[in-house]
C-alpha positions as a printed NumPy array, in Angstrom:
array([[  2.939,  -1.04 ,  18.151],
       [  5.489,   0.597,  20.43 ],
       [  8.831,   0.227,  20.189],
       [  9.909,  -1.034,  23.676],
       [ 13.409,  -0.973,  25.711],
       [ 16.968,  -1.512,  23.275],
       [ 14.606,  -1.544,  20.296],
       [ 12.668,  -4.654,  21.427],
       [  9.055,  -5.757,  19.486],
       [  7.428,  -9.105,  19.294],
       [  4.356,  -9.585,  16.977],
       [  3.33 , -12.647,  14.628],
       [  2.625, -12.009,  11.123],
       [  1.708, -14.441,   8.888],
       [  5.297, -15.686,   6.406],
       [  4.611, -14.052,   2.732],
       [  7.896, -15.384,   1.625],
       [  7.246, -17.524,  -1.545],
       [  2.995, -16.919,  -0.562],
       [  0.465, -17.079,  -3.299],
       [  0.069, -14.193,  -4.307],
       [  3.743, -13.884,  -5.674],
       [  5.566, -11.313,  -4.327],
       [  3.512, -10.117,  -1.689],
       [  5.185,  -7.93 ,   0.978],
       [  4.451,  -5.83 ,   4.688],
       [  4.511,  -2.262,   4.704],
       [  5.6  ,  -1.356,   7.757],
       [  5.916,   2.212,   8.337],
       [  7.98 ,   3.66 ,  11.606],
       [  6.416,   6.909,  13.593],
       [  8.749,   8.237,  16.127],
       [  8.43 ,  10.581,  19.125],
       [ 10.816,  13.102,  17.652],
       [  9.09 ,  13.224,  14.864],
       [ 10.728,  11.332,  12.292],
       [  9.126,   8.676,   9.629],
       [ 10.292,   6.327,   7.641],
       [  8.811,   2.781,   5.842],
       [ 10.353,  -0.246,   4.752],
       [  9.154,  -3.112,   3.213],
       [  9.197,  -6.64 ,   5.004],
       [  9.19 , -10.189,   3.451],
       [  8.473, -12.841,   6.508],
       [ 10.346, -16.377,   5.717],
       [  8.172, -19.506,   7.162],
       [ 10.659, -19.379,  10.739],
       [  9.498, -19.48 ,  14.188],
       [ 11.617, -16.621,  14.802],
       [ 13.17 , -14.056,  12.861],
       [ 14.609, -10.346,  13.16 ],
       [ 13.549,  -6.888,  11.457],
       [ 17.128,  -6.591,  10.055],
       [ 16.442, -10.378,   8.393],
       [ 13.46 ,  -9.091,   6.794],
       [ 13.709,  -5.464,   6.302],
       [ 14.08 ,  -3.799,   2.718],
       [ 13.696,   0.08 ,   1.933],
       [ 12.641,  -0.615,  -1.375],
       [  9.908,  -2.65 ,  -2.723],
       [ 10.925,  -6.369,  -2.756],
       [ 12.083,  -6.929,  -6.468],
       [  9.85 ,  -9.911,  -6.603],
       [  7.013,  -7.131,  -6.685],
       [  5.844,  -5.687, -10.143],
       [  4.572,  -2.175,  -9.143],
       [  3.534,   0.155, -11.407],
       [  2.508,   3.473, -10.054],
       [  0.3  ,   6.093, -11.467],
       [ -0.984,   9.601, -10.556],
       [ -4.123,  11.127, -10.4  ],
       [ -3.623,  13.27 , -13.463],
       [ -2.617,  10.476, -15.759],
       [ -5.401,   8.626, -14.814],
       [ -7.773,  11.783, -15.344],
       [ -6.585,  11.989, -18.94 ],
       [ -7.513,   8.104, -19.585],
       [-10.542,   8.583, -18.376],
       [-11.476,  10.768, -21.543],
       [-15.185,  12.649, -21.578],
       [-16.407,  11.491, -17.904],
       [-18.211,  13.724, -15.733],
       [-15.778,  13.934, -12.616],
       [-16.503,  13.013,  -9.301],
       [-15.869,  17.045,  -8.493],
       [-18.977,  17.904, -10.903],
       [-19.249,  19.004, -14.669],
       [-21.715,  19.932, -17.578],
       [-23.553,  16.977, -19.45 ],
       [-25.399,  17.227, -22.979],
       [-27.892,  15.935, -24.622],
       [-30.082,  13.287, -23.007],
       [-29.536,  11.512, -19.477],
       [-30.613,   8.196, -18.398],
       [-30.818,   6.578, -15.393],
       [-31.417,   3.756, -13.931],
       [-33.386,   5.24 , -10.767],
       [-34.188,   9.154,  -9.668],
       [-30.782,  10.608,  -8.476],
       [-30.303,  11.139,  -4.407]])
């Protein structure tokens, strides 16, 4: 969406304040011509109208249990796998159909 004259955008979006799920939130993340970027998070009351600066956050709405985890740690749960990236298996194979 652009960003038009004095800052001014109009879009609907659906309110996710107090929604089922719990604590479900709108990633909005800002592109600019000079380069710049930067996201916030948005929580949309059940108002006909509304600002950004009502509903803007820069950090996850607290409402929202996130847990974050990165590829590596998830690599070591996955214990003896082949990975997606290829490997060496032993001892017998089988399958449920001839591989593609």
């Amino acid at each position: 969406m652009t960003i038009g004259a004095n800052g001014a955008v109009s879009f609907n979006l659906a309110p996710n304040q107090n929604a089922t799920p719990v604590g479900s939130y709108y990633t909005a993340a800002y592109n600019l011509a000079d380069g710049t970027s930067s996201k916030e998070y948005w929580v949309v009351p059940n108002v006909s109208n509304t600002t950004i600066a009502a509903i803007q956050s820069t950090v996850v709405p607290a409402s929202v249990a996130v847990q974050t985890i990165t590829a590596t740690q998830v690599n070591s749960m996955l214990g003896n796998y082949l990975p997606l990236a290829g490997g060496t298996l032993t001892g017998a194979l089988q399958l449920p159909f001839n591989p593609q």
